[in-house]
PASEBA-1860 file (N, C-alpha, C; in nm, 3 decimals):
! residues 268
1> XXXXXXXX> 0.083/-0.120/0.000/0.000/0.000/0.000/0.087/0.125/0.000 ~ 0.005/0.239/-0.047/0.087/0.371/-0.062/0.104/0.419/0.107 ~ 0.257/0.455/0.165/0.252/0.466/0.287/0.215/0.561/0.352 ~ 0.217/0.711/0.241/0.129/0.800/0.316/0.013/0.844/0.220 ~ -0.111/0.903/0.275/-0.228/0.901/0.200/-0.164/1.034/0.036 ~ -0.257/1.036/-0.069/-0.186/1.073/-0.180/-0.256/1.249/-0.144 ~ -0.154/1.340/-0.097/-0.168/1.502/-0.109/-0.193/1.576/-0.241 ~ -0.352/1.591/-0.300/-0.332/1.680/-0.446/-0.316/1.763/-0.414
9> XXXXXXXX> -0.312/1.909/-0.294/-0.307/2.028/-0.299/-0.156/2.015/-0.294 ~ -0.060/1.925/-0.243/0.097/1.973/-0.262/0.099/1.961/-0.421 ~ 0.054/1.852/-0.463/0.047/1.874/-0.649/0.062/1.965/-0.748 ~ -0.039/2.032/-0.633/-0.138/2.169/-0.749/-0.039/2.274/-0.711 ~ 0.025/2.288/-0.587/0.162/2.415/-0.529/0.214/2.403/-0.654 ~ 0.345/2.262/-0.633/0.460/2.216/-0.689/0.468/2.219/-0.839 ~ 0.342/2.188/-0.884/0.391/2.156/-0.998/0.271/2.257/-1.113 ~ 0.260/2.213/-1.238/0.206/2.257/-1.366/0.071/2.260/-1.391
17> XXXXXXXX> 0.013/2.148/-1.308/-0.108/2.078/-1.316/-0.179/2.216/-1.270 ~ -0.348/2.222/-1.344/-0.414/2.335/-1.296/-0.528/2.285/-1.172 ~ -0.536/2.114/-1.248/-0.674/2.055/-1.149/-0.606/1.932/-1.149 ~ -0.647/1.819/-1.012/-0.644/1.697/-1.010/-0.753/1.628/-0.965 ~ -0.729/1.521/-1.056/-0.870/1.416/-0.926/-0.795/1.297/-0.863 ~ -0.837/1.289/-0.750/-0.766/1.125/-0.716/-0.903/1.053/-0.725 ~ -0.864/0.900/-0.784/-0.975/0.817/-0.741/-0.941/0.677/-0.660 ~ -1.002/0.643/-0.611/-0.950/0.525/-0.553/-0.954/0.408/-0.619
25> XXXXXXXX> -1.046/0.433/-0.673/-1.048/0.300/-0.791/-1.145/0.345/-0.944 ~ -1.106/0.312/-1.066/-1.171/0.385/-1.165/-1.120/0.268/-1.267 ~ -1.194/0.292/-1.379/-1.217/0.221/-1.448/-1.031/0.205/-1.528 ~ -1.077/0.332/-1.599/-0.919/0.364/-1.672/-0.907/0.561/-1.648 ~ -0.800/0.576/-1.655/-0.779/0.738/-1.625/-0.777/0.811/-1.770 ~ -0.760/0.659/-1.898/-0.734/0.755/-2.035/-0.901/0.764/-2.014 ~ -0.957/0.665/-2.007/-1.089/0.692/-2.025/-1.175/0.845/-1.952 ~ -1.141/0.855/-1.869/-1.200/0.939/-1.783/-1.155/1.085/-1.799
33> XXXXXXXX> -1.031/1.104/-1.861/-0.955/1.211/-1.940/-1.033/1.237/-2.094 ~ -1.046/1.147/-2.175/-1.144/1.168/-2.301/-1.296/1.167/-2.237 ~ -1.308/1.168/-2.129/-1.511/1.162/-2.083/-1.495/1.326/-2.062 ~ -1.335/1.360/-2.020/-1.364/1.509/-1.928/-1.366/1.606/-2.068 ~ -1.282/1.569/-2.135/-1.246/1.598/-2.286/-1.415/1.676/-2.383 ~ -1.484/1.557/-2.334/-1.596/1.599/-2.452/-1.663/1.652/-2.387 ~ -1.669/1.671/-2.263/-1.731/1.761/-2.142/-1.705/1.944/-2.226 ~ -1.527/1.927/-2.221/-1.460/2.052/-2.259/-1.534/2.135/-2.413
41> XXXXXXXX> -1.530/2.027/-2.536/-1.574/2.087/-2.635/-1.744/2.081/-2.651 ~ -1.827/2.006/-2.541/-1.941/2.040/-2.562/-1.984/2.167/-2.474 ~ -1.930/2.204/-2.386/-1.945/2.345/-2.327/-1.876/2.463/-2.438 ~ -1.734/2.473/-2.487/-1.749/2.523/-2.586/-1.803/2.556/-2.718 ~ -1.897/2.457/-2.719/-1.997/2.476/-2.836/-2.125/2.528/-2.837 ~ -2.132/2.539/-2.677/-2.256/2.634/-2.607/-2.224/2.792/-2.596 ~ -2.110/2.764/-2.571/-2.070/2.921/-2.492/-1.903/2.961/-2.486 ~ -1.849/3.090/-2.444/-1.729/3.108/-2.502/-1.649/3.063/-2.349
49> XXXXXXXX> -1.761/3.023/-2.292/-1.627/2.968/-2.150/-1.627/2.899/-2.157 ~ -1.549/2.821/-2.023/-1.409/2.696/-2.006/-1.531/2.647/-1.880 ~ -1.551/2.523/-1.910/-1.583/2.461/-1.769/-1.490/2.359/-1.727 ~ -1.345/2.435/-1.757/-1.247/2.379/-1.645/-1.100/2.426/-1.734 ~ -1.018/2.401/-1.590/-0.858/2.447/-1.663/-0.806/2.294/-1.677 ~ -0.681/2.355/-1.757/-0.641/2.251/-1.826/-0.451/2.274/-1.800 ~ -0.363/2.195/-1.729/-0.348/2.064/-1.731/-0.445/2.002/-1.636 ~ -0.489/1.859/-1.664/-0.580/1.778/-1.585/-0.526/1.677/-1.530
57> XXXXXXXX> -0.499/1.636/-1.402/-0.437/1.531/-1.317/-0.528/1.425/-1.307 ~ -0.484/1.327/-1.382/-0.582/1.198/-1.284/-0.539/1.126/-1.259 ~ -0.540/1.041/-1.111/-0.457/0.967/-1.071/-0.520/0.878/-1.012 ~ -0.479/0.733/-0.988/-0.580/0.614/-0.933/-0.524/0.530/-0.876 ~ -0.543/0.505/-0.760/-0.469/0.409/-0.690/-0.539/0.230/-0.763 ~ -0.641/0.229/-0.838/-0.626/0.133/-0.824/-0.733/0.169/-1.008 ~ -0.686/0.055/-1.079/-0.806/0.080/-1.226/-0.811/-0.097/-1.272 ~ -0.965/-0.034/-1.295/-1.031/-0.191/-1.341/-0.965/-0.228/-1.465
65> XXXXXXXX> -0.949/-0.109/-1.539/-0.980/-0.138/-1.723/-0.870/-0.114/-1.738 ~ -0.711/-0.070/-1.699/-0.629/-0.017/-1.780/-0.580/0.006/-1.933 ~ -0.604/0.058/-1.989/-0.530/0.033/-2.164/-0.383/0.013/-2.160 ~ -0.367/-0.042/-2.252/-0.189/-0.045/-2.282/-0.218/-0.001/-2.463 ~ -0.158/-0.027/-2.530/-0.155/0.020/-2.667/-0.217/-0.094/-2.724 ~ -0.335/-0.090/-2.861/-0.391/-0.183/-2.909/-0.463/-0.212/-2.808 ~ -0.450/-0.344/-2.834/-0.585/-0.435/-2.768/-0.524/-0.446/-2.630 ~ -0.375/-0.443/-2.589/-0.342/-0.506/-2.475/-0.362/-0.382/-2.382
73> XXXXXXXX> -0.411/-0.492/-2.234/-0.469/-0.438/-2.075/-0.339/-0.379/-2.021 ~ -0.313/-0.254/-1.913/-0.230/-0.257/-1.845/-0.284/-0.297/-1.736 ~ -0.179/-0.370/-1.677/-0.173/-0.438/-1.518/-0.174/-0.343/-1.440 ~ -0.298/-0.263/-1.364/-0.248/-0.161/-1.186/-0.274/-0.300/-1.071 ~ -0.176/-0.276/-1.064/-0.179/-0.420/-0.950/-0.178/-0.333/-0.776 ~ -0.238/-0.396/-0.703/-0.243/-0.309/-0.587/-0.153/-0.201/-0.510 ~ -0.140/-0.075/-0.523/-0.014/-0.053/-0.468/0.034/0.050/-0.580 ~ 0.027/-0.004/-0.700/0.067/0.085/-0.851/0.013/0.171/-0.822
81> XXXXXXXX> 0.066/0.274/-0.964/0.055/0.462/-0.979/0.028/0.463/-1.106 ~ -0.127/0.495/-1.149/-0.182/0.491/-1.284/-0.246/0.690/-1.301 ~ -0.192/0.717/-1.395/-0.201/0.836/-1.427/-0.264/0.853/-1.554 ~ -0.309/1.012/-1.550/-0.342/1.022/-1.694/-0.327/1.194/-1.648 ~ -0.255/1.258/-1.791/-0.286/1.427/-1.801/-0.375/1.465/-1.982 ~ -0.434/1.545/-1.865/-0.530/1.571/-2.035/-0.424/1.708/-2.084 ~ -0.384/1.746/-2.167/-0.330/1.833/-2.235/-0.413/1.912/-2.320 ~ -0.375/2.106/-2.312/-0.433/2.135/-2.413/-0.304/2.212/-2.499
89> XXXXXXXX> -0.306/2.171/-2.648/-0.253/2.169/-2.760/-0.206/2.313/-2.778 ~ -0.248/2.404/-2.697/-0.222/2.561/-2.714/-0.164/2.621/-2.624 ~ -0.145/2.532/-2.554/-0.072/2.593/-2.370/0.093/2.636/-2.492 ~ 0.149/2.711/-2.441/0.272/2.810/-2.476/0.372/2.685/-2.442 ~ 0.383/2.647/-2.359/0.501/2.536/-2.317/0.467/2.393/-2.381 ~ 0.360/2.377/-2.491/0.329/2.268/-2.591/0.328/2.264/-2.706 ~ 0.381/2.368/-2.759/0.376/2.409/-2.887/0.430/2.288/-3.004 ~ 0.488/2.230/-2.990/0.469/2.096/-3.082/0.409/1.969/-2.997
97> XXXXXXXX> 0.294/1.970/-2.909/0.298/1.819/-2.909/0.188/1.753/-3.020 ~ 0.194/1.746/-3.188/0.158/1.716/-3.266/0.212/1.561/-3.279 ~ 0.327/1.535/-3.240/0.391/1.381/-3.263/0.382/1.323/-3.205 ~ 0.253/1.232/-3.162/0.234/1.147/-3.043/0.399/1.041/-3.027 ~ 0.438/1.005/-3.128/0.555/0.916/-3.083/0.671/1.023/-3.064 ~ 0.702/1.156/-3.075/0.810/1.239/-2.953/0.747/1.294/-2.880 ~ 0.544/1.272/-2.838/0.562/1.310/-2.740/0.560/1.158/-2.562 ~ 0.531/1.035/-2.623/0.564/0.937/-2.582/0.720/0.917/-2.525
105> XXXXXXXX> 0.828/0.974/-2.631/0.969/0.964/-2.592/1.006/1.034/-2.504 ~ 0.930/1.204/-2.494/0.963/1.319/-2.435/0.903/1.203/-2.300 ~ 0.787/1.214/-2.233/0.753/1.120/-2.144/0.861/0.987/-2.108 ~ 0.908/0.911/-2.173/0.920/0.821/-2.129/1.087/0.857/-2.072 ~ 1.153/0.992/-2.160/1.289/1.017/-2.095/1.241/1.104/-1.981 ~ 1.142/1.152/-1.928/1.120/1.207/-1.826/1.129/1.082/-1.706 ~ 1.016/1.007/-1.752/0.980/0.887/-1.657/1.137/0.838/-1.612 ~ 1.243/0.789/-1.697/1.356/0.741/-1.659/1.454/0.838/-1.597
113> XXXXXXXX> 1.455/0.977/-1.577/1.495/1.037/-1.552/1.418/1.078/-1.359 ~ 1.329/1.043/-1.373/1.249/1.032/-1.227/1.311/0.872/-1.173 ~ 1.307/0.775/-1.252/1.328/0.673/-1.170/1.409/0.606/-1.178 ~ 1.521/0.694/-1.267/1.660/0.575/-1.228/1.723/0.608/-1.108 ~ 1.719/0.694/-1.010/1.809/0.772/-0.937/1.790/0.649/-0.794 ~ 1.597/0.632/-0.817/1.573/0.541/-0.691/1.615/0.404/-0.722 ~ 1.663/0.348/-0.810/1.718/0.218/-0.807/1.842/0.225/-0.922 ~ 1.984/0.280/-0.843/2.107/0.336/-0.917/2.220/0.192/-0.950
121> XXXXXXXX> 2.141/0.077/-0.868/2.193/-0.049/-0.920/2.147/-0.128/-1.025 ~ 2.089/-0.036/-1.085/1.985/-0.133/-1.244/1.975/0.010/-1.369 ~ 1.944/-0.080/-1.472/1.961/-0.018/-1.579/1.846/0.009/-1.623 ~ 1.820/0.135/-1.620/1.665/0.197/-1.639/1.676/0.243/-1.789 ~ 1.561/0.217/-1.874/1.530/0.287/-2.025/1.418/0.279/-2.044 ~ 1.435/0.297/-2.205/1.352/0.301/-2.310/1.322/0.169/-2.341 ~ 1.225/0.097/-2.394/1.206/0.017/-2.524/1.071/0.133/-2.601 ~ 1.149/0.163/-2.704/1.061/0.201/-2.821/0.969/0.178/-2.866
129> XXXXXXXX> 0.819/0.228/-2.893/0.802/0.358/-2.864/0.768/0.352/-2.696 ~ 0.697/0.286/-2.592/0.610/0.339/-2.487/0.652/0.232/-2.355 ~ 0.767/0.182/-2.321/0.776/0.129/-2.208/0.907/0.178/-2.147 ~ 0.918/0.155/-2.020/1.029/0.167/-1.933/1.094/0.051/-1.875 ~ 1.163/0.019/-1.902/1.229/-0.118/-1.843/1.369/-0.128/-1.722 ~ 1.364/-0.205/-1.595/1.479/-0.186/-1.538/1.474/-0.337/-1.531 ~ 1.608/-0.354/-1.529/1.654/-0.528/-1.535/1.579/-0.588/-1.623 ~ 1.598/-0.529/-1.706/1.535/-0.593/-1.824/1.363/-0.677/-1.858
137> XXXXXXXX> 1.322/-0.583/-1.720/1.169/-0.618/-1.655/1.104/-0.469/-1.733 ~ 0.960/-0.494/-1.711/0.855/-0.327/-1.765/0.848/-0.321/-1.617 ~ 0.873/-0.170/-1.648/0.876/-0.066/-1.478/0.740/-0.007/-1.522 ~ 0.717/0.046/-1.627/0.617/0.182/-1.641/0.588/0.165/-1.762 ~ 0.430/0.220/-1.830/0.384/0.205/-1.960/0.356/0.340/-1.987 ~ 0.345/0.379/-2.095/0.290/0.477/-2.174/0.198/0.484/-2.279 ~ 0.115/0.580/-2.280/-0.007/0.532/-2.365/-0.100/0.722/-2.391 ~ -0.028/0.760/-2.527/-0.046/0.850/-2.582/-0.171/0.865/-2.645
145> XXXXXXXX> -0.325/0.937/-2.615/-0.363/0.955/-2.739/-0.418/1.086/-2.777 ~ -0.438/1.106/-2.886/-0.478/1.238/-2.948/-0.615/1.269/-2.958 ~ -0.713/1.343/-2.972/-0.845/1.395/-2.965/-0.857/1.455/-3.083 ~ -0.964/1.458/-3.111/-0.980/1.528/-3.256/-1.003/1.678/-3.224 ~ -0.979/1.763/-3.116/-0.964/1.883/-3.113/-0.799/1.909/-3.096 ~ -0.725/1.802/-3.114/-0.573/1.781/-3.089/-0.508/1.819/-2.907 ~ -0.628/1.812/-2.840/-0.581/1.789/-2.705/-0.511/1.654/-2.696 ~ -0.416/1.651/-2.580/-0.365/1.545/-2.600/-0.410/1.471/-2.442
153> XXXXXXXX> -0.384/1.319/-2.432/-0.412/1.214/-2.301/-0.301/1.135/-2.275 ~ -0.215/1.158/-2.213/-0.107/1.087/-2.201/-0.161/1.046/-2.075 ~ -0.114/0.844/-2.079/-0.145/0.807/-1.955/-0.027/0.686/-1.951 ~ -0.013/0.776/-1.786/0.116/0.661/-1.745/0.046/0.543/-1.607 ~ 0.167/0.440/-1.659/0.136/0.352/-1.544/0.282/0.341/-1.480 ~ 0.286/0.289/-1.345/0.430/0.253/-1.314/0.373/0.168/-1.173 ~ 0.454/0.033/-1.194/0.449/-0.045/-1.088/0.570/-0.006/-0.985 ~ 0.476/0.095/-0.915/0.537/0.130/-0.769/0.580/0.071/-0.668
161> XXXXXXXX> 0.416/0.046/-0.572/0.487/-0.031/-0.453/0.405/-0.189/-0.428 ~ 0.321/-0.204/-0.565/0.228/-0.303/-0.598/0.322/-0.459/-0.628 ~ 0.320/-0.561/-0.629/0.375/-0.656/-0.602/0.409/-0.830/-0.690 ~ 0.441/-0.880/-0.781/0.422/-0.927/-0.877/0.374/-1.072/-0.851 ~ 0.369/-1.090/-0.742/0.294/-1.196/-0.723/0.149/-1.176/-0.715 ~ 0.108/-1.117/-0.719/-0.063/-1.006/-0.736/-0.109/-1.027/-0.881 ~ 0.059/-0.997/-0.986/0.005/-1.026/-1.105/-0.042/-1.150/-1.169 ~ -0.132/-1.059/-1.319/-0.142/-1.226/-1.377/-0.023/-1.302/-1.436
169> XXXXXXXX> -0.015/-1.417/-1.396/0.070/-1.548/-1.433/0.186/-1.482/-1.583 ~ 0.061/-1.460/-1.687/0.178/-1.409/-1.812/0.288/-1.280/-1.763 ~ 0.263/-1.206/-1.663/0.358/-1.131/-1.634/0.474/-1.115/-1.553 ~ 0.438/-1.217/-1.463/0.526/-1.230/-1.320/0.700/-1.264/-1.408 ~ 0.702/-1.289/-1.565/0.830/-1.293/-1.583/0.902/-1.184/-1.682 ~ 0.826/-1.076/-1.729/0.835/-1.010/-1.794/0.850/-0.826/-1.697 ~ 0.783/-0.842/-1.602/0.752/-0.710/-1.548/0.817/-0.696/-1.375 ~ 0.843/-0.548/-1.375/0.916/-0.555/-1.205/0.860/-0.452/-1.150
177> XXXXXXXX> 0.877/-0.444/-0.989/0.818/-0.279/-0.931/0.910/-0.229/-0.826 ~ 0.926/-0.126/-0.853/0.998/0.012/-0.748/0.991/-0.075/-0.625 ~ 0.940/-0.109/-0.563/0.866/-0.197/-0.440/0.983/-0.385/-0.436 ~ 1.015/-0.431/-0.551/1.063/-0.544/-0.522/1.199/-0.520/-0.530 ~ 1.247/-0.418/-0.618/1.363/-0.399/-0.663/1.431/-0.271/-0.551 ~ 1.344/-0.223/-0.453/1.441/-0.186/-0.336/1.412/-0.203/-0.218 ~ 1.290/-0.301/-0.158/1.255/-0.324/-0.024/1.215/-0.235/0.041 ~ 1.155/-0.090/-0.052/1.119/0.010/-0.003/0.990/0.061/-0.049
185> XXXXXXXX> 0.901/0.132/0.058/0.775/0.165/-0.016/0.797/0.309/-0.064 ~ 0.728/0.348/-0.177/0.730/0.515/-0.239/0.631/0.596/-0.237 ~ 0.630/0.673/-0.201/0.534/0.822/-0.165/0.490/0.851/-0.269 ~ 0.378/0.798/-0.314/0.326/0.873/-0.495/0.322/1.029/-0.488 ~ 0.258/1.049/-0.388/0.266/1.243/-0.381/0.392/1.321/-0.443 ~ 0.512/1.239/-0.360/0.656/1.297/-0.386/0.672/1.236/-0.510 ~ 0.625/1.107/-0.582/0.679/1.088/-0.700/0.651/1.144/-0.774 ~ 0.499/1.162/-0.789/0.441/1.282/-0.921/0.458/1.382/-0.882
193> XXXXXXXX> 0.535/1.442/-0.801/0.588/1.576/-0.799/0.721/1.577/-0.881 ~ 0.840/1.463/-0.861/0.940/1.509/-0.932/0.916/1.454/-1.052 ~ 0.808/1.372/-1.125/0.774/1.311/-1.235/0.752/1.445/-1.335 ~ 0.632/1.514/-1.290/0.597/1.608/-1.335/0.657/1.704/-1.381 ~ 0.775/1.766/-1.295/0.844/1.836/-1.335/0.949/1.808/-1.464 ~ 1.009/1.661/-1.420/1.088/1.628/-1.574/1.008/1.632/-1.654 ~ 0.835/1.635/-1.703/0.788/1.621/-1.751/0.782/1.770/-1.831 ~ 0.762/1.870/-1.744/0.716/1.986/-1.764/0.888/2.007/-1.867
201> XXXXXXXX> 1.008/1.986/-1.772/1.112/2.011/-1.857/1.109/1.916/-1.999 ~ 1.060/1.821/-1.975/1.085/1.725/-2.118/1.004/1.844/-2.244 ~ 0.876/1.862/-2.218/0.802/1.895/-2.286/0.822/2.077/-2.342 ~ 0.892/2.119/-2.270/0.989/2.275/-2.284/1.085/2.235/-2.360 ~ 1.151/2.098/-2.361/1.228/2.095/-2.468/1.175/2.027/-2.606 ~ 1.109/1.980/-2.616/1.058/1.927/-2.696/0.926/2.048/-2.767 ~ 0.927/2.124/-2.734/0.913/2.319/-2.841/0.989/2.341/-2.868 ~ 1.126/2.366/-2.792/1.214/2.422/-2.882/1.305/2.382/-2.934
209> XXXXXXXX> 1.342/2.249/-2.890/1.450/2.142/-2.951/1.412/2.065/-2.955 ~ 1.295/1.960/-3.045/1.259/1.824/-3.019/1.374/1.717/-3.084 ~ 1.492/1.774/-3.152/1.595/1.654/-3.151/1.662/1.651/-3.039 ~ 1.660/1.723/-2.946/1.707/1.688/-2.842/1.681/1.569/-2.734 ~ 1.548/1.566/-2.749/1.447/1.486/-2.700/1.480/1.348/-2.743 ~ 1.518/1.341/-2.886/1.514/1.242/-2.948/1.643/1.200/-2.922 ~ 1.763/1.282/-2.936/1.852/1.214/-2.871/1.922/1.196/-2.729 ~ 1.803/1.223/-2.634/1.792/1.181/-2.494/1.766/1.037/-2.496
217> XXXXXXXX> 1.680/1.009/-2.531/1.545/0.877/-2.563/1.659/0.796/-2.641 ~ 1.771/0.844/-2.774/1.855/0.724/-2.813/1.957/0.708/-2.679 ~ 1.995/0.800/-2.623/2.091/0.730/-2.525/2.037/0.663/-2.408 ~ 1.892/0.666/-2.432/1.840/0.564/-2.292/1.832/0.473/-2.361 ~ 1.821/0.421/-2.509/1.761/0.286/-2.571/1.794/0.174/-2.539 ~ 1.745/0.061/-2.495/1.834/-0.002/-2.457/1.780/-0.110/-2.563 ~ 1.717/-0.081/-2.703/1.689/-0.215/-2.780/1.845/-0.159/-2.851 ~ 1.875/-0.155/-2.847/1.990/-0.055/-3.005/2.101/-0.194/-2.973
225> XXXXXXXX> 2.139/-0.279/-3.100/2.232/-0.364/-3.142/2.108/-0.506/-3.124 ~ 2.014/-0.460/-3.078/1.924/-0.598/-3.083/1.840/-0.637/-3.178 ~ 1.820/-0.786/-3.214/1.728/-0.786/-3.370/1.591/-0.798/-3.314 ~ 1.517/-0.714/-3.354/1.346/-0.678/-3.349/1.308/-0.714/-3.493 ~ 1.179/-0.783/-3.397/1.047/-0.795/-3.529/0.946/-0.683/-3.535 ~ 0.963/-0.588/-3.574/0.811/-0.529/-3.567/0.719/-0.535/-3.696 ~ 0.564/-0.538/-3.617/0.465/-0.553/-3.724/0.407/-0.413/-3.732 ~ 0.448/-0.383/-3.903/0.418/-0.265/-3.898/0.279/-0.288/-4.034
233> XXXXXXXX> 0.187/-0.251/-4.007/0.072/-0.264/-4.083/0.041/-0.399/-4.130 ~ 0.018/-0.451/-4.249/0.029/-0.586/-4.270/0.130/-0.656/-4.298 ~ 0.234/-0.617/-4.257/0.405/-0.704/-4.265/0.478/-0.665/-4.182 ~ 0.543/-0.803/-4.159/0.642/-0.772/-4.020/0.752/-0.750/-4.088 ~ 0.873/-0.687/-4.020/0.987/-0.668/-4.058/1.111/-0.701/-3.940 ~ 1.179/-0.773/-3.993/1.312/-0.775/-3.894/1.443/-0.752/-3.927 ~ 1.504/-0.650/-3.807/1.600/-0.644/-3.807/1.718/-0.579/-3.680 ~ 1.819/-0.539/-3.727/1.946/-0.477/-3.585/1.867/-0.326/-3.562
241> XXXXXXXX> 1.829/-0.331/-3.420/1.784/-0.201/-3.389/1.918/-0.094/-3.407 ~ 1.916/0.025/-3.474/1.987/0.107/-3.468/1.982/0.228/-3.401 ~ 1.883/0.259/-3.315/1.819/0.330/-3.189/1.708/0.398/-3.233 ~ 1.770/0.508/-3.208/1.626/0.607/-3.265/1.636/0.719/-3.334 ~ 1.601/0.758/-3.385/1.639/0.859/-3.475/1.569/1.010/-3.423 ~ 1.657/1.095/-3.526/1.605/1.216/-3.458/1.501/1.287/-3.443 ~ 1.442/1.226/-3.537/1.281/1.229/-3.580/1.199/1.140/-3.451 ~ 1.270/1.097/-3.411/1.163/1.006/-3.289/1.148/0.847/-3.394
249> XXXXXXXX> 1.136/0.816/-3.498/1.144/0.693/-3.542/1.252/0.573/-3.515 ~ 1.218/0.452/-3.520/1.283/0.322/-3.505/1.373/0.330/-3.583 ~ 1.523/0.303/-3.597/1.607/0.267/-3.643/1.597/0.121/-3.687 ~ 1.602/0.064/-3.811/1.595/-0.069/-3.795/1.687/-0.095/-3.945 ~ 1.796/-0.178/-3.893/1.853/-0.205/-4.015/1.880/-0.342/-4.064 ~ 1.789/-0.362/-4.201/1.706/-0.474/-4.253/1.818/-0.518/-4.352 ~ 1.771/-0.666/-4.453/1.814/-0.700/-4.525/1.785/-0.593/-4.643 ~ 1.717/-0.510/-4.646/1.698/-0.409/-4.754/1.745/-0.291/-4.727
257> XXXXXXXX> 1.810/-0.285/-4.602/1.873/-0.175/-4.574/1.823/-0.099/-4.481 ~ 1.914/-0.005/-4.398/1.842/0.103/-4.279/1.723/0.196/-4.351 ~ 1.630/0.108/-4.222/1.467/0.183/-4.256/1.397/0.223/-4.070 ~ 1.325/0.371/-4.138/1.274/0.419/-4.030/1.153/0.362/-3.966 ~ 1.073/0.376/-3.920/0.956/0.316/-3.861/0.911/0.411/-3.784 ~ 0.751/0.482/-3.770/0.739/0.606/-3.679/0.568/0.495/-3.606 ~ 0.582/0.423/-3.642/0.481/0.304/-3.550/0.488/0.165/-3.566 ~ 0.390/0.091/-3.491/0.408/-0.064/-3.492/0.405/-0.096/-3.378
265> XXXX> 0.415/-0.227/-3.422/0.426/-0.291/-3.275/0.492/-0.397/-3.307 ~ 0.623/-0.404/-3.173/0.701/-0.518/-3.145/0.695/-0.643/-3.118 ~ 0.704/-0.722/-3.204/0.657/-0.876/-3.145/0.806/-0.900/-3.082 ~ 0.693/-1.045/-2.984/0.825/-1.137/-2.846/0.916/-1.177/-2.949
END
């Protein structure tokens, strides 16, 4: 369990966020971020005000439905830190987040940048485009999506202080948590406080330098010299990951030669 209860008004001080909700248990937070979403443009279609500010915090100690990308569930296993921020597309400090896959990278070098410090005996990254991996386990997911008013829903997960024997069976060998890997429990309050902020910096750089971003995210990669399959539309392709490019795309260098990739999905 989280050891002290979760503080949104230190949230709302510290950091960027304009509103938060905590829930204790909720379905999914992307979901509830696109419910608040059409809330937003059906009041603007009445009238010239805001029935609410925007960044939007949602946070859940515990979610029935999680999404992961596609069809696949994320695991909040008891104890986990499932997030979601609704973004609006015009805030001054967002001025490009048009690229859901640099703004996934911008996120996910934030995320590793919050949580390698607490476990400095393991090797915290990237796998391309939306996970975080330490010991070669998933620490944290990411799960970008866009709105057709181009607000954006970025929703993170990270197995905190939740426990892998809790999980289901297919995961207990693939996935790890903050919680097993230091015998210590973590303060979500204090985490999404310094989360946020790399966040706020990721996303300041990623306006005005988004290759920078991109080559943050290649020096966290940790697929780069490894052969990947990804299925990208109706054909898979394999080959030597060559990291990431500056564009935010997959490096992948095939029997036909180095080719980019700006989606897909990685098969085992």
């Amino acid at each position: 369990m989280n050891p002290l209860p979760f503080d949104a008004d230190r949230v709302l001080q510290q950091t960027f966020v304009a509103q938060v909700e905590h829930h204790a248990t909720i379905a999914s937070t992307n979901d509830r971020a696109i419910q608040y979403a059409t809330g937003l443009r059906a009041t603007s279609q009445r009238s010239a005000g805001q029935c609410g500010e925007l960044p939007l915090l949602i946070v859940a100690d515990c979610q029935t439905a999680g999404r992961g990308r596609g069809r696949h569930r994320w695991w909040t296993g008891r104890g986990s830190l499932a997030m979601s921020l609704l973004l609006d597309a015009g805030q001054p400090w967002a001025t490009d987040l048009s690229s859901p896959p640099m703004v996934a990278l911008a996120v996910g070098v934030a995320l590793v940048e919050t949580l390698a410090p607490k476990i400095p005996s393991h090797t915290v990254g990237i796998h391309w485009p939306n996970d975080i991996m330490a010991a070669d386990r998933k620490l944290a997911g990411i799960l970008v999506e866009v709105l057709p008013d181009r607000r954006h829903v970025v929703g993170i997960g990270i197995n905190t202080n939740n426990f892998l024997h809790d999980a289901p069976t297919e995961l207990r060998d693939t996935a790890t948590t903050l919680r097993e890997l230091t015998g210590e429990q973590h303060d979500h309050t204090r985490l999404l406080i310094e989360l946020l902020g790399q966040i706020e910096h990721a996303f300041s750089q990623l306006a005005s330098a988004p290759q920078q971003i991109a080559a943050r995210a290649n020096g966290r990669c940790l697929q780069r010299g490894r052969m990947l399959t990804l299925q990208s539309g109706n054909r898979s392709v394999r080959g030597r990951c060559g990291g990431i490019a500056p564009d935010g795309a997959l490096i992948l260098d095939t029997p036909r030669g180095r080719q980019s990739y700006y989606s897909g999905v990685l098969l085992p």
